[in-house]
C-alpha distance (Angstrom), angle and dihedral (degrees) to the residues before:
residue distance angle dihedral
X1 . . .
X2 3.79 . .
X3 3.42 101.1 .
X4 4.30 87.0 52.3
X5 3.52 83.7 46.1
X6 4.18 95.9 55.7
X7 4.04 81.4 39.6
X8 3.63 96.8 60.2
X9 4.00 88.4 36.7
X10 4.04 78.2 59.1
X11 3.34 107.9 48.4
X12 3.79 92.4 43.8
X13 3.99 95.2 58.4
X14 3.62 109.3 93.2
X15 3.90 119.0 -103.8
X16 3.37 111.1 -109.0
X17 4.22 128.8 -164.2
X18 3.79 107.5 157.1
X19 3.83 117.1 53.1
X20 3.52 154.0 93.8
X21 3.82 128.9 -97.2
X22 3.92 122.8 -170.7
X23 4.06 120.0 -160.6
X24 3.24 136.0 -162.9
X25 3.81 116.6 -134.5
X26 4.09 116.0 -157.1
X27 3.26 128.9 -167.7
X28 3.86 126.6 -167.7
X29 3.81 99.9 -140.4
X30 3.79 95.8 171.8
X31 4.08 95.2 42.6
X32 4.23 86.4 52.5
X33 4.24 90.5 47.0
X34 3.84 88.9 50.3
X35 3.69 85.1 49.9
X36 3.44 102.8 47.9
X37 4.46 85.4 39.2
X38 4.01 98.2 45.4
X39 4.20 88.2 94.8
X40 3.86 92.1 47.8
X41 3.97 124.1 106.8
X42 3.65 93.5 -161.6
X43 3.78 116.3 52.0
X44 3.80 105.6 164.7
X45 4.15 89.0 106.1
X46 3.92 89.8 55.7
X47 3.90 91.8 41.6
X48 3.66 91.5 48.8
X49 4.05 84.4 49.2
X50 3.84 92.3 46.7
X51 3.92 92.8 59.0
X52 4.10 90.9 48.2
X53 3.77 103.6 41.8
X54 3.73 126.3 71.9
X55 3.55 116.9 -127.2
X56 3.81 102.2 -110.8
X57 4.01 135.5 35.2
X58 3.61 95.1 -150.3
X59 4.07 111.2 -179.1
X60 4.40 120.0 177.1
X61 3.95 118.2 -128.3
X62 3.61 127.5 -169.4
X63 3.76 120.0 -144.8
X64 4.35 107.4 -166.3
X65 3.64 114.0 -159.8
X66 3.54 155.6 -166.8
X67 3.89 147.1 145.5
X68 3.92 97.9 -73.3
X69 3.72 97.6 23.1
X70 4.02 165.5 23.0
X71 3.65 143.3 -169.3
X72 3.55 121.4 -166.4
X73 3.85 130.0 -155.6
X74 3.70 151.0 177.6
X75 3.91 104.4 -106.5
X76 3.66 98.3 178.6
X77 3.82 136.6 -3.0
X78 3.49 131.9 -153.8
X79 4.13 104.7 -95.1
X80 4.14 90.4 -168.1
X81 3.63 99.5 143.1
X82 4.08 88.9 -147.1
X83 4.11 89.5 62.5
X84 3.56 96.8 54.5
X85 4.38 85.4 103.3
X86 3.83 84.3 67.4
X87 3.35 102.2 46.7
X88 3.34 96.4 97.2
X89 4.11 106.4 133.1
X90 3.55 109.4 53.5
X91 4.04 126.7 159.5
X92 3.79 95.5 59.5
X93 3.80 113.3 170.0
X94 3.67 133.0 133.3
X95 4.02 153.0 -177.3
X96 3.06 141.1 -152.7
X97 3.96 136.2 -169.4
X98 3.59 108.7 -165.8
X99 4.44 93.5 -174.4
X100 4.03 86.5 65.8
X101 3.95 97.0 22.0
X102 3.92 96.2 -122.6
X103 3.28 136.0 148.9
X104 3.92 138.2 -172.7
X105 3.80 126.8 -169.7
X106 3.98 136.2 -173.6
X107 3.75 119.1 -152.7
X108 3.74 130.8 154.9
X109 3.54 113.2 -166.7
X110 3.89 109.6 -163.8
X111 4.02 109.6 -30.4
X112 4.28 90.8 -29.5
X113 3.77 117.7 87.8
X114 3.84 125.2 -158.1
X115 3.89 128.6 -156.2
X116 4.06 102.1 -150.9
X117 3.66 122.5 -155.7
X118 3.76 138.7 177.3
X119 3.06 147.2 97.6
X120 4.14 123.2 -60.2
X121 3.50 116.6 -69.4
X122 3.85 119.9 -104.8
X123 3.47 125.0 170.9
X124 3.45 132.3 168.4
X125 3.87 107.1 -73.7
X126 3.91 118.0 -167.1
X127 4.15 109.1 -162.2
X128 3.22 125.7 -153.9
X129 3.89 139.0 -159.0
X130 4.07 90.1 -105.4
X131 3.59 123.2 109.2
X132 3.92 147.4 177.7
X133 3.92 144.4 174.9
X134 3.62 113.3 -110.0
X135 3.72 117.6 179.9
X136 4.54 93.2 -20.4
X137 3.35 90.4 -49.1
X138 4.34 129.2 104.5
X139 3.53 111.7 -132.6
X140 3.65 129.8 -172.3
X141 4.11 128.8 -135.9
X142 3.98 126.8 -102.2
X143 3.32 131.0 163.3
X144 4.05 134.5 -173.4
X145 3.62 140.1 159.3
X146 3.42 122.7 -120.7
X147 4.24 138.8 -165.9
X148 3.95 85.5 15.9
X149 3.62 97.6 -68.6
X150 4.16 125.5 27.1
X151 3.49 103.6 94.3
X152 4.03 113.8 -151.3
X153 3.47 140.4 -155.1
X154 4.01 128.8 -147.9
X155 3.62 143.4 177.2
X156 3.97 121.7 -169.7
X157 3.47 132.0 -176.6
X158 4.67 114.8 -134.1
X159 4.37 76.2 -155.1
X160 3.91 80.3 84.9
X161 3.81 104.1 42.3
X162 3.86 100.7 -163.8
X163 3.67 119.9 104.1
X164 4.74 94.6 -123.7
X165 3.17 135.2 113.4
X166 3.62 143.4 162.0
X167 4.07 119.3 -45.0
X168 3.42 103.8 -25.5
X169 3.97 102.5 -21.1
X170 3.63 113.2 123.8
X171 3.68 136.1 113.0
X172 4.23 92.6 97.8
X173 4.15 117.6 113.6
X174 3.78 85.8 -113.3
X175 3.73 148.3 30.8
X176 3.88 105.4 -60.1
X177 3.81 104.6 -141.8
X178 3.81 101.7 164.8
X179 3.93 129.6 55.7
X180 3.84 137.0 160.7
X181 3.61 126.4 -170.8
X182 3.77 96.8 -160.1
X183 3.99 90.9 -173.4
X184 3.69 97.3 44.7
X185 3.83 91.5 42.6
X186 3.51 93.8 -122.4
X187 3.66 143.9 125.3
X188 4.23 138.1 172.5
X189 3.29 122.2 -154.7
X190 3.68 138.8 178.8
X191 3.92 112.8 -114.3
X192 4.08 95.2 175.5
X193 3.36 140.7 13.0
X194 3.64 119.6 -168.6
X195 4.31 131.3 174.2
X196 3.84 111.9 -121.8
X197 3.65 134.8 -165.3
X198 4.17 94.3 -121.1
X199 3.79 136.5 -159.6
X200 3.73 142.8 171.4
X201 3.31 89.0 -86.5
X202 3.72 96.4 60.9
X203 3.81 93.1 60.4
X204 3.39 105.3 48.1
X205 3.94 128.1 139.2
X206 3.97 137.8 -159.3
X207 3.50 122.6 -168.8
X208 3.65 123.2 -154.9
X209 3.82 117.4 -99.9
X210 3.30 100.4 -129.4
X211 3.75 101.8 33.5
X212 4.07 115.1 139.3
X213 3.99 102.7 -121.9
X214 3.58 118.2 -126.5
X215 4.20 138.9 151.1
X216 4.23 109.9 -124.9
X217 3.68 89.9 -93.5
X218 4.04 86.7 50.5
X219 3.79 95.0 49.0
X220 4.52 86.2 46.1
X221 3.77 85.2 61.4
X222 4.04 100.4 40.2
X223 3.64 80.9 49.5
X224 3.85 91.8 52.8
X225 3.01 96.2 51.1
X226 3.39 113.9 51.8
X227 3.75 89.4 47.4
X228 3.86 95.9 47.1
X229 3.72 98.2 106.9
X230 4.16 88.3 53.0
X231 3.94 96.1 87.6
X232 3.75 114.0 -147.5
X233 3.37 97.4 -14.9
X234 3.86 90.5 57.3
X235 3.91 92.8 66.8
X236 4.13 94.0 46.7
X237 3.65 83.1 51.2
X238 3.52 93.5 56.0
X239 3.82 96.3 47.4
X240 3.77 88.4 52.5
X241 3.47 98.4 54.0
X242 4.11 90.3 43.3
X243 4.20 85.1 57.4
């Protein structure tokens, strides 16, 4: 009876292809220290940090859509002066062209700046019976597990029938609205979702200049390497930057 229930609930929202969707990105700064401090002896540093630092980094994205297309883009960051030592990827904006599945992406990680292109993501997605309501809208349960390891969590809506997301998510029969990152302590989700009156102007995309070109698998190795010689810490790094 429930699942008929969140079926019905589904089919009655309105179909949407032209809006705006804004998310809220969270990121559990004191659950990733105690991570990265659980094999230390001496833990004054990270108690000194706990008592400075506020629990979450929480920066706002906005994710502009229509039928053919979507740009993605940082709408607000998180100005708390004690977070400036993660604020390490900076520059984030994206589009995507669903008619010839491509995708381009700036990101500058540090002082080096990458132009990303390729076509939309798509891994494997699992779904499962479970659903929620994020923002008005019913969204159903996937999971999948991506670069080997990070196993991921997503929710989309079929009310918005394009296959986006935030960042890089995609590869859903709907608008993905919801994710969690349990392992990087991290989850987006939409706060408001709005129709808009769209035009070419509202998707349009710059890339840096002097941005070194790569595809996602391209920009996982750059990455790599210039952070090989950083230990441990070098491959957390890594997967932060990648999500």
């Amino acid at each position: 009876m429930l699942l008929f229930a969140l079926n019905e609930i589904t089919q009655a929202q309105q179909i949407m292809l032209n809006g705006k969707v804004t998310y809220e990105r969270k990121y559990n700064i004191l659950r990733d220290l105690e991570e990265q401090n659980k094999d230390e002896e001496d833990n004054v540093w990270f108690e000194q940090m706990k008592k400075s630092l506020p629990k979450y980094k929480i920066d706002l994205f906005e994710l502009t859509f229509s039928k053919k297309q979507a740009v993605y883009n940082t709408l607000q960051e998180d100005e708390n002066p004690m977070l400036r030592w993660y604020k390490n990827i900076t520059e984030v904006s994206q589009k995507t062209v669903f008619e010839s599945d491509s995708s381009w992406a700036n990101r500058t990680v540090y002082d080096k700046s990458y132009l990303i292109t390729d076509s939309i993501s798509k891994p494997i997605w699992k779904l499962t019976g479970e659903y929620r309501e994020i923002a008005g809208y019913t969204c159903r349960r996937a999971t999948t597990i991506l670069y080997d390891s990070v196993y991921v969590i997503a929710f989309y809506t079929d009310a918005i029938p394009l296959s986006g997301g935030p960042d890089f998510f995609a590869g859903l029969p709907g608008m993905i609205l919801g994710v969690a990152i349990p392992r990087m302590h991290t989850t987006i989700f939409a706060t408001k979702i709005i129709t808009a009156n769209l035009t070419e102007a509202d998707f349009v995309f710059k890339s840096k200049k002097k941005a070194v070109k790569v595809n996602r698998e391209g920009y996982r190795l750059d990455l790599s390497s210039d952070t090989e010689r950083w230990g441990k810490y070098g491959n957390r790094f890594v997967l932060k930057a990648l999500f």
